[in-house]
C-alpha positions in Angstrom: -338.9 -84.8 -33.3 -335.4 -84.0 -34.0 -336.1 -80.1 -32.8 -337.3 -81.5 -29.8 -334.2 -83.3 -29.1 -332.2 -80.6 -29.9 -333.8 -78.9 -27.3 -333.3 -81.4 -24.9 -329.5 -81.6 -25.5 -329.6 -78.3 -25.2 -330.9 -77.8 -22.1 -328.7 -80.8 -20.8 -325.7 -78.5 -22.3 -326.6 -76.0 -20.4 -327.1 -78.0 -17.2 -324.2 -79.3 -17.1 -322.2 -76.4 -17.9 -323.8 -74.7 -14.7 -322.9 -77.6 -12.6 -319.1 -76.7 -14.1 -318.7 -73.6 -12.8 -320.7 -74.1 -9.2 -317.8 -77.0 -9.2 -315.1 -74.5 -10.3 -315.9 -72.0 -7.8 -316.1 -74.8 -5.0 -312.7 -75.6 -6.1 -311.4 -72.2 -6.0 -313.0 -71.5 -2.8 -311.3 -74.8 -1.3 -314.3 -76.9 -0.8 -314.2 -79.7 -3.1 -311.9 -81.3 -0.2 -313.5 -79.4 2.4 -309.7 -78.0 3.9 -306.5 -76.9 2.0 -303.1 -77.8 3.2 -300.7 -75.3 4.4 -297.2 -75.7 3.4 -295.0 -76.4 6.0 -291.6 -73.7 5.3 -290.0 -74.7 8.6 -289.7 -76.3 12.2 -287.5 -74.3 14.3 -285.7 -76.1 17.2 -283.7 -74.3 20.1 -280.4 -76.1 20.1 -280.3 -76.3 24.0 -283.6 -77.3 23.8 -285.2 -74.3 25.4 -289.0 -73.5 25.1 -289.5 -70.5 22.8 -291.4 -67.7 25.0 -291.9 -64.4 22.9 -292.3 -64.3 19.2 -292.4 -61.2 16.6 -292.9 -60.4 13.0 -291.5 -57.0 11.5 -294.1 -55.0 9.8 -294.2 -56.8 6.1 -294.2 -60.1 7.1 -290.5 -60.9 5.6 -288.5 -61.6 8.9 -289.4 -62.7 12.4 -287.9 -62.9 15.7 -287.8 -65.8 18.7 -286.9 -65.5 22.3 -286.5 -68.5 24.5 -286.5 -69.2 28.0 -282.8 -69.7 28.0 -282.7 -66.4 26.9 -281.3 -67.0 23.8 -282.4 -64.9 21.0 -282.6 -65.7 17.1 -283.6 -63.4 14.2 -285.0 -65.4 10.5 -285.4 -64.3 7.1 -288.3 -65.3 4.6 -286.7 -65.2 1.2 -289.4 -64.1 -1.7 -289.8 -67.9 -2.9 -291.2 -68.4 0.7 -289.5 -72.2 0.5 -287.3 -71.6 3.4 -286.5 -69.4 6.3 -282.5 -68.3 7.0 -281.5 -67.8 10.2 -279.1 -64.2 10.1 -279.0 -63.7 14.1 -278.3 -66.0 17.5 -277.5 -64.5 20.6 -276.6 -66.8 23.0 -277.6 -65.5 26.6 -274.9 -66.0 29.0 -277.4 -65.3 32.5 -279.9 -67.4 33.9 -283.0 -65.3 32.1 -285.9 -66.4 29.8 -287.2 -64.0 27.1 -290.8 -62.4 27.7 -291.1 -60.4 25.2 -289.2 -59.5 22.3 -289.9 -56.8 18.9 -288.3 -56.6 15.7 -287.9 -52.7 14.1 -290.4 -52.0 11.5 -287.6 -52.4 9.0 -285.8 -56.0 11.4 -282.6 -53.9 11.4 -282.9 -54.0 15.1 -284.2 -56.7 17.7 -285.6 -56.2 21.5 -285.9 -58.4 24.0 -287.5 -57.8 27.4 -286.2 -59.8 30.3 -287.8 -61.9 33.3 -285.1 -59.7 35.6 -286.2 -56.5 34.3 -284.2 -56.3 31.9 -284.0 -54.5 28.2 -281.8 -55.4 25.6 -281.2 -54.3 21.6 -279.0 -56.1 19.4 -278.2 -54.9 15.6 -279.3 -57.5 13.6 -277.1 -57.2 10.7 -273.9 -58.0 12.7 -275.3 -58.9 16.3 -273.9 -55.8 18.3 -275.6 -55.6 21.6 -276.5 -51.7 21.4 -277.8 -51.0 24.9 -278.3 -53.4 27.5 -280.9 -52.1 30.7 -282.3 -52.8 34.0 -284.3 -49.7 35.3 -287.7 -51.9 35.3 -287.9 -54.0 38.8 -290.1 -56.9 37.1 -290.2 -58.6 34.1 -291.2 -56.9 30.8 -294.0 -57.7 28.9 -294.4 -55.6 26.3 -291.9 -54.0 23.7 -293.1 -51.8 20.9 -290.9 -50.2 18.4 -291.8 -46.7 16.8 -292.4 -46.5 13.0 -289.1 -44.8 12.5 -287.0 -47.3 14.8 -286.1 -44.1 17.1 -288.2 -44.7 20.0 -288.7 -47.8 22.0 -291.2 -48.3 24.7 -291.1 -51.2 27.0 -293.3 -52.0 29.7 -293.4 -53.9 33.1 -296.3 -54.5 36.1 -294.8 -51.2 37.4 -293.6 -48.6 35.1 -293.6 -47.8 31.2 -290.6 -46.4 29.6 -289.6 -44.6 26.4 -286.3 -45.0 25.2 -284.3 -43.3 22.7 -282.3 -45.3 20.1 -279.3 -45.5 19.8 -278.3 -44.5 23.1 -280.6 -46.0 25.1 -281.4 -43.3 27.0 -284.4 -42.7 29.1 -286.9 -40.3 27.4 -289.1 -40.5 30.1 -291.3 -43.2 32.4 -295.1 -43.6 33.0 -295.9 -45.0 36.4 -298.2 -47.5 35.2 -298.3 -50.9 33.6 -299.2 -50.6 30.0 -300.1 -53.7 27.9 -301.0 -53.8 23.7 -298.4 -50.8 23.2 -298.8 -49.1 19.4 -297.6 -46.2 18.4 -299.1 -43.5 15.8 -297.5 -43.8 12.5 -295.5 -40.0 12.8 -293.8 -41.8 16.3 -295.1 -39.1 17.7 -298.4 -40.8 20.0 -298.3 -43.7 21.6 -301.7 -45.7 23.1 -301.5 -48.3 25.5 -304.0 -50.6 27.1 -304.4 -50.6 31.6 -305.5 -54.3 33.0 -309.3 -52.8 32.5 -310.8 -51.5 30.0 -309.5 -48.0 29.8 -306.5 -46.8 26.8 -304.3 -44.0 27.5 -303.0 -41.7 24.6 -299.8 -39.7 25.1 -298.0 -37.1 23.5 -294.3 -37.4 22.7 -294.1 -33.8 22.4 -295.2 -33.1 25.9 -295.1 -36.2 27.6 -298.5 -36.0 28.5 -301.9 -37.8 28.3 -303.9 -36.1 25.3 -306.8 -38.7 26.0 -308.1 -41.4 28.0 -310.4 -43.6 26.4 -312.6 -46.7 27.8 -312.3 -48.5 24.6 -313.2 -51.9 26.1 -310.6 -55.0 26.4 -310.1 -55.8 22.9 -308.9 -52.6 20.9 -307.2 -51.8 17.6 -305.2 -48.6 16.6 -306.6 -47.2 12.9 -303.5 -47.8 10.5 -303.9 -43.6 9.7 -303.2 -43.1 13.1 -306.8 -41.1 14.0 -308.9 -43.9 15.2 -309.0 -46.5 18.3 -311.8 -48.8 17.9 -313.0 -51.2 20.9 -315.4 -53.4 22.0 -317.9 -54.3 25.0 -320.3 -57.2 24.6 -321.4 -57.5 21.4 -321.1 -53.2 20.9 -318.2 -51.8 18.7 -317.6 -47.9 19.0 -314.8 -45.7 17.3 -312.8 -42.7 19.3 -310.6 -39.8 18.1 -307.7 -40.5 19.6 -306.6 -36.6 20.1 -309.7 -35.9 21.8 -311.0 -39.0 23.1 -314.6 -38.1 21.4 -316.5 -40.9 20.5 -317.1 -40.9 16.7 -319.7 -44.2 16.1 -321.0 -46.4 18.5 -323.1 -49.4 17.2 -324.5 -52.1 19.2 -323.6 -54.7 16.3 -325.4 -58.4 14.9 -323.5 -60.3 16.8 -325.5 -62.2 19.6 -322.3 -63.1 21.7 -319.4 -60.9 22.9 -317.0 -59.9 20.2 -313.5 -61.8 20.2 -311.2 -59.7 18.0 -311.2 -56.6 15.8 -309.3 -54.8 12.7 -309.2 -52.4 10.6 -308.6 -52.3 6.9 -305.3 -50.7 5.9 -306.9 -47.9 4.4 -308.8 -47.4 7.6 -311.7 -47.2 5.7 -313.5 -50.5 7.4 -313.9 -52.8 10.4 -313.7 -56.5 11.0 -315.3 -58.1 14.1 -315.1 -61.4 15.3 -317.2 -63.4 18.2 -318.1 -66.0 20.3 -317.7 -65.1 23.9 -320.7 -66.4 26.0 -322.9 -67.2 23.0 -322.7 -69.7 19.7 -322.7 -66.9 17.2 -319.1 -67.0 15.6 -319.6 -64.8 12.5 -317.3 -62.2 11.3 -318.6 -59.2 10.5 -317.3 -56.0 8.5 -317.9 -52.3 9.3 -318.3 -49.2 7.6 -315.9 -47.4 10.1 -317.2 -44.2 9.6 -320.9 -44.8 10.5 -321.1 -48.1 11.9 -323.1 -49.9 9.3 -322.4 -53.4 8.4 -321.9 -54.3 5.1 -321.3 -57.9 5.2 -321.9 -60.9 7.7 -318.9 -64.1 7.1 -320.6 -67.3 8.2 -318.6 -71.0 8.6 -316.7 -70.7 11.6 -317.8 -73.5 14.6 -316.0 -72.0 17.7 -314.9 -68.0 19.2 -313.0 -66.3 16.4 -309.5 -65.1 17.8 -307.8 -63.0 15.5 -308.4 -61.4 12.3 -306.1 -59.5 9.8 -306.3 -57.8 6.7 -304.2 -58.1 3.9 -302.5 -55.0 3.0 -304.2 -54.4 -0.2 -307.6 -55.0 1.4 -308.6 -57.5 -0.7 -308.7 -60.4 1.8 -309.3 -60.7 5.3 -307.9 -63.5 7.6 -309.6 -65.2 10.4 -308.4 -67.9 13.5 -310.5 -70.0 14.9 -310.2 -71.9 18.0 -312.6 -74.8 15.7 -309.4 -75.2 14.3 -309.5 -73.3 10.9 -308.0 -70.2 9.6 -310.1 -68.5 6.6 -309.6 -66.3 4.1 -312.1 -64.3 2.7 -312.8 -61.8 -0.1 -313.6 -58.7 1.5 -315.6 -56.9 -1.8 -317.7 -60.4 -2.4 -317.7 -61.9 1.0 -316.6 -65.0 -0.9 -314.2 -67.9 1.0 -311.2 -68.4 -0.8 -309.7 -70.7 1.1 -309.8 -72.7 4.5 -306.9 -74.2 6.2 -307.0 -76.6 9.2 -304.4 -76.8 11.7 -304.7 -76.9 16.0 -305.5 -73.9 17.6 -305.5 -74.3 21.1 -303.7 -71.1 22.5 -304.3 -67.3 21.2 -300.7 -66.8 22.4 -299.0 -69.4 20.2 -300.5 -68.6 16.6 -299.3 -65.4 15.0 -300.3 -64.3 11.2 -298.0 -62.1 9.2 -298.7 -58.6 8.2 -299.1 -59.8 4.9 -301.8 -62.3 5.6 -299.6 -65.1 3.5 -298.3 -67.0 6.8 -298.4 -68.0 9.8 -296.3 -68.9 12.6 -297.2 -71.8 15.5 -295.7 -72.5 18.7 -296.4 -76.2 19.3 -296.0 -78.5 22.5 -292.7 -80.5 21.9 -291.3 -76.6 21.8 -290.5 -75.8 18.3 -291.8 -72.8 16.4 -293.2 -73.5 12.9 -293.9 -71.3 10.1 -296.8 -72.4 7.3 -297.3 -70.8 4.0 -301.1 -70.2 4.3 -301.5 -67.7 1.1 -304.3 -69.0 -1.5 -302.1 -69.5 -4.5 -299.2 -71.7 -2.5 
């Protein structure tokens, strides 16, 4: 009798310490209250109460950059604590001009803004000198794109592209076409651009020619090695060499609606797709880049998945929702960490970091807020 209560208590022991960790893990993953909160760090208010119009992150994540329709400009720090934000830079326009477009350098010593006139301007940010100030495009500019080593800047309009050389602010030269999603090769020494269809362009800074034209599709990401443009049609992803414009892998993919958003890993190594365009499937997905095999399907999302980023290490993977979630995910396990809820209305007013730990809102009464969205707040 008393062994076969032991037993009993001891399968009731072990019961319950199963239930434990199934509880844990819902924790840890964020379930037990089905959302987490993100921190609010600020709310960022134009003092002449302008609308903010362009919005940039430098390339880790540790300072951003705001243009407004006033065309005012203003340049923030993230200390490491991530309890605040400083404001080091505000240019006060003196014309009639709003912002539409604006980039911080890879390193934020150096802020562009792009013009509704035409016009390009770069300010130091350590000490607010305006270092060139241009109007050779005849419409407004909307797209700026530093090069990795802050020499080159390319700006684009719905007429021309130019490349300018920093600090003078000299014309390299000018593309006569409209160029939109501008990246450049890691080495400075490519830069790919996206036409209003669905073809990408690949020039040589050497030369100043095109090395490759690509029909990628509409939504396209440059591989962070530099090699590799990836792109969708539908619910098909495909890879390019950039150099040659040879197509590498082409896999018509488990999605059963049109892919949303793409990314690569940081080590290039691996793909991230997103969907729900024309069709209820909202998974993410991830790639084996070289041979198009997927590894692992992400299910939870309710509505299109916008944008998705990795964190530099790999290790998570980020992804906006317009059903009003963002998600982070464990890239090895396909685990979810955590889920954070906040309005997602507009793909153009919600911008993650590079380091996948915040993320910046535009909201309607016009201010700018930045949440801490990293699992361990």
């Amino acid at each position: 009798m008393a062994n076969s209560l032991s037993q009993k208590f001891h399968k009731i022991g072990l019961v319950f310490i199963l239930m434990m960790f199934v509880v844990m893990n819902m924790i840890h993953a964020g379930f037990a209250q089905g959302t987490l909160e993100p921190k609010s760090i600020a709310n960022i208010h134009n003092q002449q109460s302008a609308d903010p119009t362009a919005f940039s992150w430098n390339t880790d994540g540790s300072n951003f950059a705001i243009g407004f329709s006033d065309g005012s400009v203003s340049v923030w720090t993230i200390p490491d604590e991530k309890n605040t934000v400083i404001n080091t830079l505000m240019i006060l326009s003196e014309v009639d001009e709003s912002v539409t477009s604006i980039a911080l350098s890879a390193d934020g010593s150096l802020v562009s803004g792009g013009f509704s006139e035409g016009v390009v301007r770069v300010w130091d940010t350590l000490n607010g000198e305006l270092l060139f100030d241009k109007d050779d495009h005849r419409r407004w500019v909307h797209s700026l794109a530093w090069s990795p080593d802050n020499k080159l800047l390319s700006s684009s309009s719905s007429e021309e592209t130019i490349i300018w050389t920093m600090p003078n602010g000299n014309q390299l030269f000018s593309i006569p076409m409209s160029l939109r999603l501008l990246r450049w090769t890691p080495h400075s020494d490519r830069l790919i651009g996206n036409t209003i269809d669905t073809l990408s362009l690949v020039w040589d800074l050497t030369t100043h020619d095109i090395m490759s034209r690509i029909h990628a599709g509409t939504e396209t990401a440059l591989s962070p090695d530099g090699s590799r443009l990836v792109g969708v049609q539908g619910n098909r992803i495909s890879t390019w060499n950039i150099i040659t414009g040879q197509m590498l892998v082409s896999a018509s993919s488990g999605h059963h609606a049109g892919i949303s958003s793409v990314s690569w890993s940081s080590d290039s190594q691996r793909l991230a797709s997103g969907s729900g365009i024309l069709g209820n499937d909202y998974t993410v997905r991830m790639w084996n880049a070289d041979n198009g095999n997927e590894e692992i399907v992400l299910t939870g999302h309710e509505d299109n998945v916008i944008s998705l980023l990795w964190y530099p290490d790999d290790s998570h993977l980020v992804s906006v929702s317009f059903d009003d979630t963002i998600r982070i995910w464990d890239t090895i396990t396909g685990r979810l960490v955590g889920t954070f809820r906040m309005q997602i209305n507009d793909k153009g007013k919600i911008a993650v970091s590079p380091n996948g730990e915040l993320v910046a809102t535009i909201d309607g009464d016009g201010s700018v807020n930045i949440w801490d969205i990293s699992v361990q707040q």
